[in-house]
VOGU-3710 file (C-alpha; in Angstrom, 3 decimals, decimal comma):
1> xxxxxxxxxx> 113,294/105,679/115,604  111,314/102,479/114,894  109,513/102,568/111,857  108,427/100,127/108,834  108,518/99,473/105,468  105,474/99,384/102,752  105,517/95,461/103,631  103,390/96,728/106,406  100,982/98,310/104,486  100,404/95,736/102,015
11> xxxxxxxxxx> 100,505/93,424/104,689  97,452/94,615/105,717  95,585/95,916/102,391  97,713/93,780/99,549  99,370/95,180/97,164  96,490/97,348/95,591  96,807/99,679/98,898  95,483/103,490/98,268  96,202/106,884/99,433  93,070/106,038/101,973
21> xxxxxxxxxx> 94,465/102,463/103,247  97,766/104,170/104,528  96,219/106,766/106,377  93,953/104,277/107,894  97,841/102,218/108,193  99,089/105,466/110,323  96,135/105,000/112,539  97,697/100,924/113,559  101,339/102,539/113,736  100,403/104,797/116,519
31> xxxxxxxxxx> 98,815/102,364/118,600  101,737/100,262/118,391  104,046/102,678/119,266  105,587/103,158/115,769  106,863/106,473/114,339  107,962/105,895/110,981  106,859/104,366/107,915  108,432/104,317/104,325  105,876/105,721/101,072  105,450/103,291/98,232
41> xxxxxxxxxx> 103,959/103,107/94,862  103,775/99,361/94,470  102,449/99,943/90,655  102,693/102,557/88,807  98,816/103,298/87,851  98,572/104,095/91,613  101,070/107,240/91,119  97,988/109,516/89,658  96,262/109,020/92,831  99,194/109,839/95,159
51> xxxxxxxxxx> 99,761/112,933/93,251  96,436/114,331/93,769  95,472/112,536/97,407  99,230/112,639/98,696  98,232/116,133/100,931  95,964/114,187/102,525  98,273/111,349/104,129  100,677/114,311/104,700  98,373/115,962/107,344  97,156/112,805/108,647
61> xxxxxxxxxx> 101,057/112,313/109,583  101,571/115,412/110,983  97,953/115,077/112,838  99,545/111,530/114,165  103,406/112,329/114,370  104,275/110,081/112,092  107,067/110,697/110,433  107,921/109,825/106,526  111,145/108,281/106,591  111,707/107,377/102,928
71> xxxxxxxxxx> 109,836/106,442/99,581  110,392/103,580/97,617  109,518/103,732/93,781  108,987/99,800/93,782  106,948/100,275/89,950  110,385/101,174/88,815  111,620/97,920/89,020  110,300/97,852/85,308  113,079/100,115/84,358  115,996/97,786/85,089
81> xxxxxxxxxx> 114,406/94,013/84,461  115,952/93,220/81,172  117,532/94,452/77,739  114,790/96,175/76,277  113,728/98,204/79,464  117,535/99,391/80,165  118,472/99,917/77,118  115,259/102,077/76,673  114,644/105,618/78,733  112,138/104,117/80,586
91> xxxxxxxxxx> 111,441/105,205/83,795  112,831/108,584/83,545  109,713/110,815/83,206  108,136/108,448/86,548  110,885/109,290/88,363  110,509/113,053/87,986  106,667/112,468/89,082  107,742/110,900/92,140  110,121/113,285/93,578  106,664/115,887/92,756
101> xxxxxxxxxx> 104,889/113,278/95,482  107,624/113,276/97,961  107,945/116,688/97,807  105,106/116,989/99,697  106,734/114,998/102,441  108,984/117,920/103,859  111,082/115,432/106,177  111,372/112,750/103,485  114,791/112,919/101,839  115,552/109,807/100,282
111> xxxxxxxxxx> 113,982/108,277/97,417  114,501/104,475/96,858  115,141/102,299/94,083  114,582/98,975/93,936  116,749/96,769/91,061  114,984/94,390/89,638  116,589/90,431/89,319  117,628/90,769/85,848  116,244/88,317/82,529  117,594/87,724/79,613
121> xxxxxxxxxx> 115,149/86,297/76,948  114,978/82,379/76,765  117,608/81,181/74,626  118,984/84,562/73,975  123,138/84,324/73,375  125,458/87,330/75,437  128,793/87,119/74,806  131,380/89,508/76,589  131,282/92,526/74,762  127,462/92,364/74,942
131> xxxxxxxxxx> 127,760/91,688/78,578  129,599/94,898/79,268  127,150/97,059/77,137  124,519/96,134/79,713  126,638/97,010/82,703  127,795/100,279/81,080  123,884/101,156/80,397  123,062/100,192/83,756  125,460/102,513/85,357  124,356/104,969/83,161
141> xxxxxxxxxx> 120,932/105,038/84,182  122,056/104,564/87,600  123,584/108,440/87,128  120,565/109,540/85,446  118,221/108,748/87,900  120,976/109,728/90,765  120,829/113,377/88,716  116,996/113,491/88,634  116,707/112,628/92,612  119,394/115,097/93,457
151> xxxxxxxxxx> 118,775/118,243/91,386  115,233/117,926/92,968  116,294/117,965/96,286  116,415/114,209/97,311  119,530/111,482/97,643  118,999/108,368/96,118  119,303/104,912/97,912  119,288/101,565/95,517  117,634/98,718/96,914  119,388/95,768/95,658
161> xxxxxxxxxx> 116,649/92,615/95,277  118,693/89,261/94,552  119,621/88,159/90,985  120,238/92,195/90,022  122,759/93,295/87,016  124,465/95,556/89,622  125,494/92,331/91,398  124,852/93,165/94,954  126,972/95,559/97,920  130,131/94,798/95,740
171> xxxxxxxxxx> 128,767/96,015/92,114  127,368/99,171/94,330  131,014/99,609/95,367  132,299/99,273/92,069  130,094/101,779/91,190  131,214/104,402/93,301  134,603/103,778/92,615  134,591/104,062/88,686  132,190/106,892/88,522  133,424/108,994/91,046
181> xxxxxxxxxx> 129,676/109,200/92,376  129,316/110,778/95,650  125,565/110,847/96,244  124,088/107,656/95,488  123,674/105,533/98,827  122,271/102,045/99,864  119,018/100,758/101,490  120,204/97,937/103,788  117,640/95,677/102,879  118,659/92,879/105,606
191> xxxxxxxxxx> 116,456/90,108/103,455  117,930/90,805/100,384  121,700/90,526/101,575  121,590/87,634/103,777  119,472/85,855/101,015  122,750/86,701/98,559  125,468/85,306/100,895  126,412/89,057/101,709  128,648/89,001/104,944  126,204/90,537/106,405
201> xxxxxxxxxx> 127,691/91,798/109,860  130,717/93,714/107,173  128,349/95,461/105,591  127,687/98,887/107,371  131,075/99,330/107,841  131,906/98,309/103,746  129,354/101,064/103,146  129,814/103,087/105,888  128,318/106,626/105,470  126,161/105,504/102,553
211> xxxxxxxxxx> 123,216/103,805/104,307  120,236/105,852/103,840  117,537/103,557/105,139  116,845/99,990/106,183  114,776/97,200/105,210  115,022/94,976/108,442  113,847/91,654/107,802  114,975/87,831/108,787  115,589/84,797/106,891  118,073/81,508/106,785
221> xxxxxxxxxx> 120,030/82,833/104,003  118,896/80,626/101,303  115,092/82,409/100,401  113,978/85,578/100,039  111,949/85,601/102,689  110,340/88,342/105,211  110,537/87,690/108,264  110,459/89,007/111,816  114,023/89,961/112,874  114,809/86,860/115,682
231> xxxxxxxxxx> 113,318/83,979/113,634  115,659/83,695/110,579  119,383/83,369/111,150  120,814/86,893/110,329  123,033/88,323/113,249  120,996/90,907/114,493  123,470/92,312/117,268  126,516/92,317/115,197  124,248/94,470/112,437  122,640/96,679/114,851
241> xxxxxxxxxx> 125,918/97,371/116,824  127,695/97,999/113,764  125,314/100,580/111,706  125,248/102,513/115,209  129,058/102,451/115,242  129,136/102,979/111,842  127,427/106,457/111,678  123,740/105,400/110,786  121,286/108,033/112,162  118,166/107,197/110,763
251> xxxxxxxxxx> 115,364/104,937/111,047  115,075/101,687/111,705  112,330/100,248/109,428  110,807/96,778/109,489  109,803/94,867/106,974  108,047/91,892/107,451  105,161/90,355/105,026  102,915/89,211/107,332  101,059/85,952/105,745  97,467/86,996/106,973
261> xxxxxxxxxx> 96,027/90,568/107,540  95,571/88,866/111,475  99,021/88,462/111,891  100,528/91,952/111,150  100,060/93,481/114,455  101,547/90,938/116,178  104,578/90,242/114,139  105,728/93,980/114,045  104,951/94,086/117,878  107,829/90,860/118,033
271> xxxxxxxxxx> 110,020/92,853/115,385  109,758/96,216/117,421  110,542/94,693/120,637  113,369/92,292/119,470  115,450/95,718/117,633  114,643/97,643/120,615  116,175/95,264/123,088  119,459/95,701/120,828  119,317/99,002/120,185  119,298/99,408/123,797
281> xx> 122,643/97,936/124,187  124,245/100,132/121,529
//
C-alpha cells in the first residue's frame, strides 16, 4: 500500500488543518490513487475537535476506502523537549485521549511518537551524573507511554526527529536491550535518519521486526528536509529492497512538505510513482 503522512495534509491546509480539511484531504488521495494516510494532531488544542468530529472522517474513509494506517501525536513533542517537560508527567493524560481518537479507527494500530530535539536552558551546566538522570527519565517515560498505548490496544512507534535525548536508531536499540522492552517499535522516518548520518540502507535489518510505519522522504543528508523520494540522495532501492526482505508489511507512507498548496499533487504523484517502480522489483 501507498499511502502518506500528515505532511500531506498540512501541505495543503497548513498546520491549523481540521477534522473537515482531511476529509476534504481523502477526497485528493483517491483521485491520485492513494490508499493510506497517517492521523495527526499537529497541536494539541485541535485534540477536542478530533474527539468529537473524529466519526466523521472515519466514515468518510470507509465511504472512500481509505485506509488509516497510523496516528502520530506530533503535540507531544512538548513532553520530551527539555528538563522541565521530562522531568514533569506531562503528556500522560493526552496520551490516554488519543488512543480514545484512534480507537475509532478500527484498522489503526500504531500510535506514533515523535521526540522532540532536546534543549537545555542557555548557559545551564550538566555534568555526568545529571546527564544520566535525564536519560534514565527519558526511558522511563518512554515505558510509560509504551504501557498507556499497549494496555489500550495499540503498539507504539517513536519517531526519532534529529538532535533527540534518545540519540537516534542506536539509543532506540539501547533501549530495548536494557529494558527488556518488547513492544515499542520504530517509525522509519527516511528524512530524519539520513539527515543524522544513520547508515541508512542497515537500518531495517538493525531493526528488523520493529518497523511499524514509514515516513518516506528525501534529502542530501545534511538538512532536514522533505522531499520527494528521487531528488535527495538517500538510496531508495537498497531501503525499499531491504524493509521488504526484512519483514515490513505495512504501508508505505510519503511524506513530503510541499512548498505551495499548487505543488502537492504533483509532488506525491512523482513520490508514488518513483516507490512504486521499486517496489515493483522487490
Amino acid at each position: 500500500m501507498i499511502g502518506v503522512s500528515p505532511a500531506f495534509f498540512f501541505s495543503l491546509y497548513s498546520t491549523d488543518f481540521t477534522v473537515k480539511d482531511y476529509i476534504r484531504g481523502l477526497r485528493v488521495l483517491q483521485s491520485l490513487g492513494i490508499e493510506g494516510y497517517q492521523l495527526e494532531v499537529f497541536k494539541a488544542d485541535r485534540l477536542d475537535e478530533w474527539e468529537k468530529e473524529g466519526a466523521s472522517l472515519v466514515q468518510c474513509g470507509r465511504d472512500l476506502d481509505v485506509t488509516a494506517t497510523q496516528f502520530v501525536a506530533h503535540f507531544l513533542l512538548s513532553a520530551t523537549k527539555d528538563s522541565d517537560s521530562l522531568m514533569s508527567d506531562d503528556g500522560y493524560e493526552q496520551m490516554r485521549r488519543v488512543t480514545g481518537v484512534v480507537s475509532q479507527f478500527a484498522e489503526c494500530k500504531t500510535i506514533t511518537l515523535p521526540l522532540s530535539p532536546f534543549a537545555l536552558p542557555k548557559g545551564y551546566t550538566l555534568e555526568s551524573d545529571g546527564y544520566q538522570r535525564l536519560c534514565d527519565r527519558l526511558v522511563e517515560k518512554l515505558l510509560a507511554f509504551d504501557e498507556i498505548v499497549r494496555t489500550s490496544g495499540f503498539r507504539l512507534a517513536l519517531e526519532i526527529v534529529p538532535g533527540s535525548l534518545l540519540g537516534g536508531t542506536e539509543g532506540l536499540m539501547r533501549l530495548i536491550r536494557e529494558t527488556g522492552n518488547e513492544t515499542i517499535g520504530y517509525n522509519f522516518d527516511t528524512g530524519h535518519a539520513h539527515s543524522s548520518k544513520e547508515c541508512i540502507a542497515t537500518l531495517p535489518g538493525k531493526l528488523a521486526g520493529r518497523v511499524y510505519g514509514t515516513h518516506l522522504k528525501d534529502n542530501f543528508g545534511f538538512e532536514n528536509f522533505a522531499l520527494p523520494p528521487g531528488r535527495g540522495s538517500i538510496p531508495w532501492e537498497s531501503v525499499i529492497h531491504n524493509l521488504t526482505a526484512c519483514g515490513y508489511t505495512g504501508s508505505f507512507d510519503l511524506e513530503i512538505a510541499s512548498k505551495h498548496p499548487s505543488e502537492v499533487v504533483n509532488d506525491y504523484t512523482e513520490g508514488k510513482s518513483f516507490i512504486e517502480k521499486i517496489l515493483i522489483t522487490t
